[in-house]
FIMI-358298 format. One record per residue (C-alpha): residue in three letters; x, y, z. Coordinates in pm, whole numbers, plus 32768, in hexadecimal, padded with zeros to 4 digits. Layout:
ALAXYZ...
//
This chain:
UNKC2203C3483F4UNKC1B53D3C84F1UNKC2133CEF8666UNKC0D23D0B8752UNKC1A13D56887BUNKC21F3E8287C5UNKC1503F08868BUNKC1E83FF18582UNKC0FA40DF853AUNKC075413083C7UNKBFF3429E83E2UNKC0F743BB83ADUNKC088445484E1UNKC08F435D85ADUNKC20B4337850CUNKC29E447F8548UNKC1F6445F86CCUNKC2BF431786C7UNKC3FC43B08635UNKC403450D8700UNKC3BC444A8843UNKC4F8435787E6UNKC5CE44828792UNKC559453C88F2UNKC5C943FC899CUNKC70043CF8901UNKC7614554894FUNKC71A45268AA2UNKC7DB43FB8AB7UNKC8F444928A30UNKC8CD45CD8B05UNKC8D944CD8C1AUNKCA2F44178B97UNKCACF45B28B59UNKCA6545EC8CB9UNKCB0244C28D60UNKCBF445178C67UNKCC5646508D04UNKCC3845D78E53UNKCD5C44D28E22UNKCDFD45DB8D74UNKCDD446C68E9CUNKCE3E45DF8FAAUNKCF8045668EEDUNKCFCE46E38EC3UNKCF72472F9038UNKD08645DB90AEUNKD16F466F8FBDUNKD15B47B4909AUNKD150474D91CEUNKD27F465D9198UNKD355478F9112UNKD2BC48679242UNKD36A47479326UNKD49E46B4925FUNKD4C2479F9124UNKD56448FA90D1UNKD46D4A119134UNKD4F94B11903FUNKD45C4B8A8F23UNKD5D74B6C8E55UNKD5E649F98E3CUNKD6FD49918F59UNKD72C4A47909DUNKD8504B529082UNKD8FA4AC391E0UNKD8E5497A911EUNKD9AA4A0E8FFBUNKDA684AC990E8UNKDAD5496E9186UNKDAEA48B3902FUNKDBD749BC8FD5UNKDCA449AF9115UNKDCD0483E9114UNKDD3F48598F7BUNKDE4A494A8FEAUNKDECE486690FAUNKDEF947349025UNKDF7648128F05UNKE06248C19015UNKE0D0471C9099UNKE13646DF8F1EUNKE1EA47FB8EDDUNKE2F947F1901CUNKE3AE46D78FA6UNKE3C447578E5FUNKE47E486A8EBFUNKE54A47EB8FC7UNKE5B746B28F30UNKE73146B88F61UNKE73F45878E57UNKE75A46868D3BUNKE7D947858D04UNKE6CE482E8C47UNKE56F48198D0EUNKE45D476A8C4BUNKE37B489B8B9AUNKE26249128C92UNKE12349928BEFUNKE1394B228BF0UNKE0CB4BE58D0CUNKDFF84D318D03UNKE0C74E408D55UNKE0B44E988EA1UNKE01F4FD98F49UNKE13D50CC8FFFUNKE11150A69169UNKE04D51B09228UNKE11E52ED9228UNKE0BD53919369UNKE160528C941FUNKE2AA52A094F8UNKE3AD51F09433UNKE4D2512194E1UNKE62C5118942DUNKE6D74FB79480UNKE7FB4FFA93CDUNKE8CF4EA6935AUNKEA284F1D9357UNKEAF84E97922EUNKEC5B4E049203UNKED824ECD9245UNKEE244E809143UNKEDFE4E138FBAUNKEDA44CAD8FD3UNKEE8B4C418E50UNKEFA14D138EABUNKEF9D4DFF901CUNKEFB14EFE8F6FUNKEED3503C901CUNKED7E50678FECUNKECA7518F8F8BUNKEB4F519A8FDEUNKEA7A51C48EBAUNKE90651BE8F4AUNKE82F50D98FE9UNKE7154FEC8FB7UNKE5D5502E90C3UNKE5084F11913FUNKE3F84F5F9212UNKE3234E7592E5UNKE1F34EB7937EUNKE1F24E649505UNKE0FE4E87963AUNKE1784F129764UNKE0954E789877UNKDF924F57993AUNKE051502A9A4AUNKDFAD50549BA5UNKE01C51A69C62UNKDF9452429DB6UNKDF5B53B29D8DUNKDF8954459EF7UNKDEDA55A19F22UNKDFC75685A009UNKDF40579CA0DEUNKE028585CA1A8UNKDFA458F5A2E0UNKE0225A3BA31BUNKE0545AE8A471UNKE04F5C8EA47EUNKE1645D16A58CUNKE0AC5E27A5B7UNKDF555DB8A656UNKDF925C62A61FUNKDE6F5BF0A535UNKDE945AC8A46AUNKDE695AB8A2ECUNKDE3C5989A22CUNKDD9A59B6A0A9UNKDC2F58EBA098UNKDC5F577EA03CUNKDC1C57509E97UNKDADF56CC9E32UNKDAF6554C9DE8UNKDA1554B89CCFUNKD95E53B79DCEUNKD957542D9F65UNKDA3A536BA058UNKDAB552B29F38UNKDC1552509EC6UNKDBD752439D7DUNKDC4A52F99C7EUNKDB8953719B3FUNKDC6552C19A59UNKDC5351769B11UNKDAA251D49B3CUNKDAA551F899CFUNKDB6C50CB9960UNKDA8150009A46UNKD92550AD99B7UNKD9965062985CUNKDA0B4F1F9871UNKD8D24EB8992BUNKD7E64F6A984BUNKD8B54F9F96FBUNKD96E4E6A96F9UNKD87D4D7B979CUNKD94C4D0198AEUNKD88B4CCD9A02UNKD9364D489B67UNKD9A24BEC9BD2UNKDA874BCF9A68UNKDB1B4D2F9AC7UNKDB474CC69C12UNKDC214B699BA1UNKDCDA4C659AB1UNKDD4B4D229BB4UNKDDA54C419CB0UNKDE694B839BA7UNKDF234CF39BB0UNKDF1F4D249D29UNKDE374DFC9D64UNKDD104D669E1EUNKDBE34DEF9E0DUNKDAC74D259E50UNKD9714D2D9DB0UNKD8D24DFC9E87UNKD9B54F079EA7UNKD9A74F059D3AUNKD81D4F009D2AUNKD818502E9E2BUNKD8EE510E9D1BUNKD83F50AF9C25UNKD6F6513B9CDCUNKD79F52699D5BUNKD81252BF9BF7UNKD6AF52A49B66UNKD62D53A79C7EUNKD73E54759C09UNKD713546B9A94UNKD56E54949ACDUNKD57F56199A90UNKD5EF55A0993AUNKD52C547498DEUNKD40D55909914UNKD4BB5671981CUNKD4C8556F970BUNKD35554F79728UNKD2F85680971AUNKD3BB566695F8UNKD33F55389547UNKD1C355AE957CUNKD1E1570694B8UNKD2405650938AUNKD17456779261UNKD19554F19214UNKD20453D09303UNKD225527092D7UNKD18E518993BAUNKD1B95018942DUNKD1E64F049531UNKD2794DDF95A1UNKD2564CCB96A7UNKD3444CB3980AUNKD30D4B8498C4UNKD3354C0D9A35UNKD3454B409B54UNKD2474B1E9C38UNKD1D24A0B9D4EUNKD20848BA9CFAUNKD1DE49439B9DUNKD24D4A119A5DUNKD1534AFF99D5UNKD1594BBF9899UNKD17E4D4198D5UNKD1B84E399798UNKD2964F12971AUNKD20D50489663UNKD2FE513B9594UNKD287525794E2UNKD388530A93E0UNKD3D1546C93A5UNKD49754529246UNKD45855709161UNKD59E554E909AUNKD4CA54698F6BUNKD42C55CD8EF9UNKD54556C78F21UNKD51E575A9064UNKD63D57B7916CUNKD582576C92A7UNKD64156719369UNKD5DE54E4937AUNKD55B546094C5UNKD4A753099534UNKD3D053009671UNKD37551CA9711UNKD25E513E980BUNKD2794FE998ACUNKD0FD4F7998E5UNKD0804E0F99ABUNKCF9D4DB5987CUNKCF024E31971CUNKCDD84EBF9795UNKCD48500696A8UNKCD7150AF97BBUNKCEF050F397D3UNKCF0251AB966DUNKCE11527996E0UNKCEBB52EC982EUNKD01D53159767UNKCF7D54049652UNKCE8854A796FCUNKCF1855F696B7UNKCFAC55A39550UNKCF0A562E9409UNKCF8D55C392AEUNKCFB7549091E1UNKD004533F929BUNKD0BC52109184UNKD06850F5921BUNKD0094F6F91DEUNKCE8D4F6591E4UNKCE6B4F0B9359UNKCCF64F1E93C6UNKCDAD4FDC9505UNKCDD2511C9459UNKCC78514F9396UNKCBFD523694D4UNKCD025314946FUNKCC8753209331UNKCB365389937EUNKCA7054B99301UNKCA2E55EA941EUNKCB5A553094F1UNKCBD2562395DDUNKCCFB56E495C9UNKCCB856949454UNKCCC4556F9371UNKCDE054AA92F7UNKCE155450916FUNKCE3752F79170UNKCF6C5254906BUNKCF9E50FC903DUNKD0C650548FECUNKD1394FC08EA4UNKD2194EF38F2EUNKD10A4E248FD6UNKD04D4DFC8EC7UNKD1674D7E8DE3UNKD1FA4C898F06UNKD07A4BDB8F07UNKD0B84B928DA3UNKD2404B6A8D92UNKD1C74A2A8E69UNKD0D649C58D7EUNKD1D849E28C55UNKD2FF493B8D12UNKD25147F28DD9UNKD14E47B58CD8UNKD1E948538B69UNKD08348EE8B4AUNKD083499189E8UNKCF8C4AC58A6AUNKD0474AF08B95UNKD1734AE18AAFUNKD0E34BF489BBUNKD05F4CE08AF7UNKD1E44CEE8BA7UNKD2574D118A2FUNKD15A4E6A8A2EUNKD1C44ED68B92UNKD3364EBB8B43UNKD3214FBA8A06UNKD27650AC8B1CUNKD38650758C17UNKD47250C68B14UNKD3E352098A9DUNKD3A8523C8BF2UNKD53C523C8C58UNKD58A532F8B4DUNKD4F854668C11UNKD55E53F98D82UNKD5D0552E8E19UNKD538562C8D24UNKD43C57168DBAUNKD2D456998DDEUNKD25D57AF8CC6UNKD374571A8BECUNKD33455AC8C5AUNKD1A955FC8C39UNKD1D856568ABDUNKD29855418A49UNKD17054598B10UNKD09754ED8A57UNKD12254DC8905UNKD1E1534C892FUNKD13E52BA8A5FUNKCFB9530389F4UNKCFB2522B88DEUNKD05F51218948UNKCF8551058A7EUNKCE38515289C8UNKCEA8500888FAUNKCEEE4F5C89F7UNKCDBA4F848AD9UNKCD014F368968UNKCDAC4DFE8955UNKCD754DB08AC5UNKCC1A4DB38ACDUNKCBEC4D248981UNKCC9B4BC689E8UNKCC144BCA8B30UNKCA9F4BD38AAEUNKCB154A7689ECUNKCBA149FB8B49UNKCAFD49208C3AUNKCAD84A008D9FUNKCB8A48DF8E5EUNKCCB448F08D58UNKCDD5497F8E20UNKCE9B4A578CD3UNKCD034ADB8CDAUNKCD064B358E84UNKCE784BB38E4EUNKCDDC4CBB8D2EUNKCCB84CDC8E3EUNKCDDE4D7E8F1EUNKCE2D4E798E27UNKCCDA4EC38D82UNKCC064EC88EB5UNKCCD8500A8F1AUNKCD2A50838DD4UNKCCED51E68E39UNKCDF551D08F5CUNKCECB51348E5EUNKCEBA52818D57UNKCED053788E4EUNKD046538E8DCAUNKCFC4540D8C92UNKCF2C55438D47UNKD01E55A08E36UNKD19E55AC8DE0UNKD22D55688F75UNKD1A454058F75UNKD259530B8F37UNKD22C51C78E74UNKD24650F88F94UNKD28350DF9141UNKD3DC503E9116UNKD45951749207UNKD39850D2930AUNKD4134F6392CDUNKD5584FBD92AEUNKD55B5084942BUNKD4DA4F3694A2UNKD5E64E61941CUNKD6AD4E7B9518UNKD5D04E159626UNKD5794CE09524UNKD6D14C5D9508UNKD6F44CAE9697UNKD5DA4BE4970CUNKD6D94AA396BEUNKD7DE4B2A97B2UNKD6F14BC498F4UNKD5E54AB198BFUNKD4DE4B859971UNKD4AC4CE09A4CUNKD4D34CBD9BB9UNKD3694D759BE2UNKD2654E5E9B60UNKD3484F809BDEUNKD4884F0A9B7CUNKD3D64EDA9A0FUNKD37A50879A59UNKD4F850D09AA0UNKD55850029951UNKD48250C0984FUNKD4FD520F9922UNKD66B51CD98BBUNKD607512B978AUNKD57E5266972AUNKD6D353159787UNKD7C451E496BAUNKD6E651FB959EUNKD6A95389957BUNKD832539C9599UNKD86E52839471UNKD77E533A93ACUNKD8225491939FUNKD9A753A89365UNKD9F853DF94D6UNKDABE52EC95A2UNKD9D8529996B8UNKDAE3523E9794UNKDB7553849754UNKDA83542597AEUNKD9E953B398CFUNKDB4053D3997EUNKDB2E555698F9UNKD9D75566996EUNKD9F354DA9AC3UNKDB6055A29B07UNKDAB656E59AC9UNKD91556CE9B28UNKD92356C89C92UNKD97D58279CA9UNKD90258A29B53UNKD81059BD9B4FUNKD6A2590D9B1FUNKD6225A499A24UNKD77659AB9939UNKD7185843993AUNKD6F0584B97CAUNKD84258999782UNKD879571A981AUNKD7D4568996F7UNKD868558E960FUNKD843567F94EDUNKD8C65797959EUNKD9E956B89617UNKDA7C564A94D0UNKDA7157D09470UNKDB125819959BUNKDC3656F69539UNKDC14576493C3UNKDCD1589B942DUNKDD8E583E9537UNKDE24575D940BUNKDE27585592F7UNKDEC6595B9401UNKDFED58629458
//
């Protein structure tokens, strides 16, 4: 019996209308349900993130190194507890067995050895009869001697002519900072602990009081000023240097700075001279700008005389750079791998996504082929690309945008292919020119250190105390790039520039430093 509320129709037409309108219905309910679908999905995915932004491990490796580092160190003290009264138990006479030990490395050899010498008995212990000495067993220790403090007194004699009684006295040496009592060592050791080793003025301060030598804060704070003024002719030097590379890596990160009643955000930019990836000679350098905020504007002012190719994340900062007709001419753009992969390494570690799975599986077999010609030259490194890279990128930028055209646009494995695919042509440029590099990790890694030293100085003092840091950031980090002690150097640097000839500055440089030391060591 046929229901008058709702009649079934009896032509075929009238049918199929009936069936294709059911069937559009049911698609868009369904589209409705995958939509909400993906929204759930997205906002689990985006809590997931934000709690391991807050509470989680930030590196792409699974756990933190320093939290390996500190697993480790606490498994070595426990296993170090368990093992002393094994083997100083006097209730045996054998110790219990102790689980082998790697052989251990020989201590340094350039340092000054110490010969305590335990005489032994006079006699033979069994019978008194005389003793021989047949050789000796050598122990040796390691051992600190604590830091020695010395005042270095300058002596000019004044000198008195019989004759027509004029006095002579030789001109008083150049000191690295006027009117002060410092010397370079000590100006050194301060600079690098404060800048290389993340210790602010007030912990050097305690230090040295706990020594006896007080010297307050701002006494400290003025050296540290003078020394910058000093070391300027330098810091020029090494940006001239870093801008007349062919390639530089560029990046930034965030220095609260204090300010009234408040902390504001400043940056600091580094840009990275290291040409070592595609064979050449030229010396490594890192230059860095300290800026108040983000703004498009500071890029511009720092390369405003640079030409070349700029790897960098895809900031919306530096696209004037890239611009057509830009005057003194444009800059190649590169983008970094390493970004790209990171977007997805998320992906694949919070939410197991199998595409996001599949695309760091792709990007690892590049990096791999990719580590087998670090250091060749770029014709050399530009061949192999070309043969082993091509393909395996042509596949998978084929693969890319085939799954992403099945991918809703919300769908976050489909935004973090977006990253990649949107600026695919940045992404290639590797395959076309042999200096770039696969990724900016020359950049991060200069701005470690000011990472892992914003948990020690909390903040800059002000916007020109955040200027002085990237100036002798830009010293510290050139120096660790060319395998210089920075330390070392700075106390060579700021014995000898007061009265060095200006036209010679160069031969100041890290890099011309350690060839300087090179032979002073080869020569000895």
């Amino acid at each position: 019996m046929t229901d008058a509320a709702d009649p079934i129709p009896n032509e075929l037409e009238a049918l199929r209308a009936a069936l294709l309108a059911e069937r559009a219905a049911r698609q868009e309910a369904e589209a409705r349900a995958s939509g909400l679908d993906a929204m759930v999905a997205h906002l689990k995915l985006l809590i997931a993130k934000l709690r391991q932004e807050r509470f989680g491990a930030s590196a792409e490796r699974g756990a933190r190194l320093d939290q390996l580092e500190l697993q480790l160190e606490e498994l070595e003290a426990a296993a170090s507890e368990d093992r002393a009264p094994a083997v100083t138990s006097s209730n045996s006479d054998r110790p219990e067995p102790v689980h082998p030990r790697p052989a251990r490395r020989p201590l340094p050899a350039h340092l000054p050895r110490e010969r305590v010498v335990i005489p032994g008995p006079a006699a033979c212990p069994c019978c008194q009869g005389q003793l021989t000495k047949l050789g000796e067993d050598i122990t040796e220790t390691l051992e600190v001697v604590p830091r020695s403090w010395k005042v270095v007194q300058t002596v000019r004699e004044r000198l008195v002519c019989r004759a027509c009684e004029t006095i002579t006295q030789v001109p008083a040496p150049f000191h690295p900072i006027s009117r002060g009592r410092a010397g370079p060592e000590l100006l050194a050791t301060i600079l690098e602990a404060k800048f290389g080793q993340h210790l602010p003025l007030n912990r050097q301060s305690e230090t040295f009081a706990h020594e006896g030598i007080n010297l307050d804060v701002s006494t400290l704070g003025d050296w540290v000023g003078a020394c910058s003024t000093a070391l300027a002719p330098l810091i020029e030097l090494i940006r001239a240097h870093v801008l007349a590379a062919e390639r530089l890596h560029g990046d930034d990160t965030t220095v609260p700075v204090l300010a009234r009643n408040r902390t504001s955000i400043g940056r600091l930019w580094t840009y990275v001279r290291d040409d070592g990836p595609f064979g050449s000679s030229s010396p490594p350098a890192a230059m860095f700008h300290y800026t108040p905020d983000r703004t498009a504007a500071h890029p511009r002012r720092h390369l405003s005389r640079y030409t070349g190719i700029l790897q960098a994340d895809a900031y919306a900062g530096f696209n004037e750079l890239y611009r057509e007709g830009r005057a003194p001419g444009t800059i190649v753009e590169a983008a970094c791998w390493a970004h790209g992969r990171r977007k997805l390494f998320v992906l694949a570690d919070l939410a197991k996504a199998p595409l996001a799975i599949e695309a760091v599986r792709r990007i690892d077999a590049i990096f791999d082929a990719e580590r087998r010609i670090l250091g060749q030259l770029a014709e050399q490194r530009l061949a192999v690309r070309q043969e082993m890279i091509v393909p395996m990128v042509s596949e998978l930028e084929a693969w890319m945008r085939t799954e992403r055209a099945r991918l809703s646009r919300h769908n976050d494995v489909g935004r973090a292919m977006d990253y990649m695919l949107k600026r695919w042509t940045a992404f290639t440029r590797f395959l076309e020119d042999g200096r770039i590099c696969l990724t900016n990790n020359a950049a991060e890694r200069a701005l470690r250190g000011i990472a892992i030293g914003r948990k020690a100085w909390l903040f800059a003092g002000s916007d020109r105390g955040g200027e002085r840091a990237a100036a002798i950031y830009s010293l510290i980090v050139t120096a660790r790039l060319n395998n210089v002690d920075p330390r070392a150097w700075l106390g060579d640097t700021l014995r000898r520039i007061a009265d060095h000839p200006a036209q010679r500055l160069n031969e100041l440089l890290p890099w011309n430093y350690a060839h300087t030391l090179n032979a002073k060591q080869s020569a000895a």
